[in-house]
N, C-alpha and C positions, 0 to 999 in steps of 0.2 A: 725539459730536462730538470731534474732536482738540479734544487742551489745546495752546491757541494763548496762554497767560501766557508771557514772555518770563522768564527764566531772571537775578534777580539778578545784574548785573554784579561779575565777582571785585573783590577789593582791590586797586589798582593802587600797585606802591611806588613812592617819590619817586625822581626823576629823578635818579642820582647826580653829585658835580659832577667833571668829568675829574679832577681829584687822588684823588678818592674810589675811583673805581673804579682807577687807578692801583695804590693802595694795597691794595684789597680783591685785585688781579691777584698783588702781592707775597705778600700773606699767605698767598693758598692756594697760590702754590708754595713759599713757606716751609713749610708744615703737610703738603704730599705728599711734598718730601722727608726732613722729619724723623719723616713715620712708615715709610719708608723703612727708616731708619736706628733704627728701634727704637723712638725715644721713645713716653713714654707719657703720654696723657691726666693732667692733674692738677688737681685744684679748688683753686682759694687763697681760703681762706674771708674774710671781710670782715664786721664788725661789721655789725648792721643794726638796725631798729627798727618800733616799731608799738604799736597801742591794740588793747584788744579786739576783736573781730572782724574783725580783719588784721594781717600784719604785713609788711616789706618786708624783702627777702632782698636781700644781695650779696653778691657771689664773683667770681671770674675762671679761665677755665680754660684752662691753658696745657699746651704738651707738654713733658716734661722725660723727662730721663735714667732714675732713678730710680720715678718715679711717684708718689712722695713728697712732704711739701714742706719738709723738711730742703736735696732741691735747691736749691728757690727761696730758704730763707731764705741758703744761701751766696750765689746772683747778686743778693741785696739788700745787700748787705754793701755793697759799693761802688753806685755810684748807677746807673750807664750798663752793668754786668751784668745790670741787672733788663729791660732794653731789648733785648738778647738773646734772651730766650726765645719763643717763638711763641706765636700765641693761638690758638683753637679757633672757626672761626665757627660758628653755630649748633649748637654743640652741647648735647644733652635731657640737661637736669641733674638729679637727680631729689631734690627736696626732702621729707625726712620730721621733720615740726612738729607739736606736738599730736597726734597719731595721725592725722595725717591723709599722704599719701604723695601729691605732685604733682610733673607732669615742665613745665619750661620753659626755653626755648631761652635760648642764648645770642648776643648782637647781633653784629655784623659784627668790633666788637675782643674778641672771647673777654668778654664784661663780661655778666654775669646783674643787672638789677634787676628785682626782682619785686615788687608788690605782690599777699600771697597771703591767701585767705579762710583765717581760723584764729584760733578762740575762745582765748585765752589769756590767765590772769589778770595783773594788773600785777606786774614785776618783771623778773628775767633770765632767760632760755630759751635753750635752744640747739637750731638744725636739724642734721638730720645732711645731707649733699651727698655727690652721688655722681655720676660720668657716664662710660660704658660700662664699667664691671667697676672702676671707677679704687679704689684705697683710700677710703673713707670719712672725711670729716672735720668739724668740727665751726664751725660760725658763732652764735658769740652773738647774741643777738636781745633789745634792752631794749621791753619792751612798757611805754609810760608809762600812770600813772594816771589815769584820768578825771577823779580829782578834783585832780589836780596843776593848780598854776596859776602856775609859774614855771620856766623854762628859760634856760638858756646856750648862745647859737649863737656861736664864737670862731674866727677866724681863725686862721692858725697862721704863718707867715712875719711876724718881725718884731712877732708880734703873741704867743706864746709860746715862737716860736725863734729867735734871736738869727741874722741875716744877713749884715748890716754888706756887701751886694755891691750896686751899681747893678742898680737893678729889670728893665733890660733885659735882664743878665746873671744874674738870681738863678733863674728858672727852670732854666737851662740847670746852673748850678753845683753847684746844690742837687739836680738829679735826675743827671746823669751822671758830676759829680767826686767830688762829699763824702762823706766815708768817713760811714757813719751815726754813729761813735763820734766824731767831731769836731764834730758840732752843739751849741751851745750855747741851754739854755734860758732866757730873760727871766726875773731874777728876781723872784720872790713872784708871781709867776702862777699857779703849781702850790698854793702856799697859798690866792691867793684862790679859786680852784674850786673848792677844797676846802671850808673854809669855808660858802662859797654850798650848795656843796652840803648841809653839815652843817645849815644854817639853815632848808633848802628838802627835807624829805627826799622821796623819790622824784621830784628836779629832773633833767631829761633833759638830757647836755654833748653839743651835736651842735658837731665840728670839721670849719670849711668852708673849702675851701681851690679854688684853681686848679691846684694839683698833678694829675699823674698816677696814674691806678690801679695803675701800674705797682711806683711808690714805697708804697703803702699799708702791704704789712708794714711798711717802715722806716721812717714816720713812727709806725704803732701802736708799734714797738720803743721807737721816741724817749719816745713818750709814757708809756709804761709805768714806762720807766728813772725819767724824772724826776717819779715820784708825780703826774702830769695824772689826773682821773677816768676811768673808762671810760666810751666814748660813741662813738657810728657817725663815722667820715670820710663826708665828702660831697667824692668829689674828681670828675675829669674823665678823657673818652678822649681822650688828645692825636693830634693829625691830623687830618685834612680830612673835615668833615660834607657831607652831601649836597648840603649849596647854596655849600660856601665852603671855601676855600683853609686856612684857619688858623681853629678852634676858639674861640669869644670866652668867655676868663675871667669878663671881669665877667657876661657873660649866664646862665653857671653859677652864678654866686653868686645873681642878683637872682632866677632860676626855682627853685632851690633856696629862698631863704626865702619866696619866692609857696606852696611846694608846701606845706610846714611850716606860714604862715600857713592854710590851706586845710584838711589833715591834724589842727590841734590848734588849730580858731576857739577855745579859750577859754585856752587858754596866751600868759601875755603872755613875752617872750624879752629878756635881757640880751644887747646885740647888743656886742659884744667885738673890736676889732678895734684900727688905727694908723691915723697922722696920714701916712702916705707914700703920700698923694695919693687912694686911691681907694675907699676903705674908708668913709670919713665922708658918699663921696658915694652909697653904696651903700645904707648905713644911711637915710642922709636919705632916700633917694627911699622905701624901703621902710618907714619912718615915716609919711610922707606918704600913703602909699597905705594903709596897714594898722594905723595909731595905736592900735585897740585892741589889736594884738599885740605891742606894745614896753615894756617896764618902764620900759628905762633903756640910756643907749648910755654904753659904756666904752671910753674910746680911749687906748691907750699912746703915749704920746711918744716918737719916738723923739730920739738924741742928738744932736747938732749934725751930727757925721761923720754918724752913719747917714740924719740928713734929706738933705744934702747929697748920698748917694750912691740916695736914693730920688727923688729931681731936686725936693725941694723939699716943703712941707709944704699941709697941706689946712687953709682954717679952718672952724671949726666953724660960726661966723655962715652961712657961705656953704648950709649943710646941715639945721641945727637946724629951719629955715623957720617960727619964731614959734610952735614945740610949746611944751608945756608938759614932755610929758615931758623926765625931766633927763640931761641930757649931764654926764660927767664927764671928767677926763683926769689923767691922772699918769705918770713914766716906768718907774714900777714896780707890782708887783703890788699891795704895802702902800700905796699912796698912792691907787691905785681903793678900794680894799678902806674907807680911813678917809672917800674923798668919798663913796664910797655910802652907808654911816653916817650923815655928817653930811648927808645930802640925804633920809636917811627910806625911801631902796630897801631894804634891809634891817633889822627890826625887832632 
């Protein structure tokens, strides 16, 4: 008898939203004429993390001159050079980790996140990345310990780098004006992470931001410069998702620490952030939902001018919701550093 089973219906992709596809129409005639014109495929590696038997890869691959990413580090140099460059969609990146070699695409903005099967013991590792013949290069990879049970997830705008621009404006300043060498960092912030980290050995610094993937070298450069630990960016693809016009910040931040909550149930997190409006309400809610994943929330004050130009400050009452866990705040790093102390978060 004929096989009369019906055939598995394909995957059907989401419905893009006209900006989306707009945008997707830009890019691939940006990427036909620059390979046109020579350029050549290139990976920009990006910190990444993971537990034993996985770890999560990120990278971005753009076309440049060169092939290199000497190129790229010059168009990060200033902020709105790095927006220049084209991205690669779908392009087979070919990941080799632990001796193991796997290939996975890249999304509609050139962005690679992978979560990939791979036995690795706790510490630091590096993949190598590669995609169609391009130079080979290198993304650190922190595999946390099993048996670690404290972590720091910290904001970074105003929260370890000094802004001082109205919030509506600090996106746009900060990724297409600011020379990266004029950024100023929050002082004793880079001490207390440090610190924590001294106190907490193999504690994982995940920096969570609304930024761009675009800027990532130059915020990893910022942080480097100014003694911050090494630890994964968790930033964003800016432009139009499939259901919406404009990308929502806060939603990246609140799925991001769902994901981590989820990824590491027995790690409780130092949640690190300011009092400029939306950070305390981010914390809260993810306190309320996930209490046993929260140590301790630390929130930087910021200074008269700077509340003023972030349209006003958040209070803590409004967020804390009757936890027990402790809230602290201070406008500097040394002033978290001596509440956590005297509150018994750090022994």
């Amino acid at each position: 008898m004929p096989d009369t089973r019906k055939a598995p219906p394909a995957a059907v992709e989401p419905f893009l939203h006209r900006a989306a596809r707009i945008e997707n129409s830009v890019h691939r005639f940006r990427e036909k004429r620059a390979r046109r014109r020579g350029l050549l495929p290139t990976v920009v590696p990006y910190t990444g993390y993971g537990a034993p038997g996985w770890a999560r890869v990120l990278s971005r691959v753009l076309l440049t001159r060169t092939g290199t990413l000497s190129g790229i580090d010059r168009l990060n140099v200033r902020g709105w050079r790095s927006f220049t460059s084209v991205p690669v969609e779908k392009a087979l990146v070919e990941i080799s980790l632990g001796g193991r070699v796997q290939r996975v695409q890249t999304d509609r903005g050139g962005v690679l996140d992978a979560r990939i099967p791979v036995d690795l013991e706790p510490g630091w590792h590096v993949a190598t990345l590669t995609t169609e013949g391009s130079t080979p290069v290198e993304a650190p990879i922190f595999v946390i310990d099993p048996e670690a049970r404290f972590g720091i997830v910290s904001d970074i705008d105003d929260t370890v780098m000094v802004t001082s621009l109205p919030r509506p404006l600090l996106a746009a300043w900060n990724t297409f004006v600011l020379n990266e060498h004029a950024r100023r960092p929050v002082p004793g912030m880079a001490v207390l992470y440090e610190r924590l980290n001294a106190a907490n050995p193999g504690c994982p610094v995940v920096y969570l931001s609304t930024g761009a993937w675009n800027v990532a070298p130059t915020l990893s450069r910022f942080l480097s410069r100014n003694l911050y630990p090494s630890g994964p960016l968790l930033l964003t693809d800016w432009g139009p998702t499939h259901d919406r016009i404009f990308r929502s910040g806060r939603l990246h931040k609140q799925e991001s620490l769902r994901r981590l909550a989820e990824e590491f149930p027995e790690l409780k997190w130092l949640l690190v952030g300011d009092d400029g409006q939306h950070d305390e309400e981010l914390y809260g809610t993810f306190l309320h939902d996930h209490p046993e994943n929260v140590a301790a929330v630390a929130i930087r004050q910021l200074s008269p001018s700077e509340a003023v130009l972030a349209g006003g400050r958040s209070s803590r009452s409004e967020h804390a919701g009757g936890s027990d866990v402790t809230w602290v705040s201070a406008p500097d790093g040394a002033g978290l550093w001596e509440q956590l102390l005297d509150n018994g978060v750090i022994d």
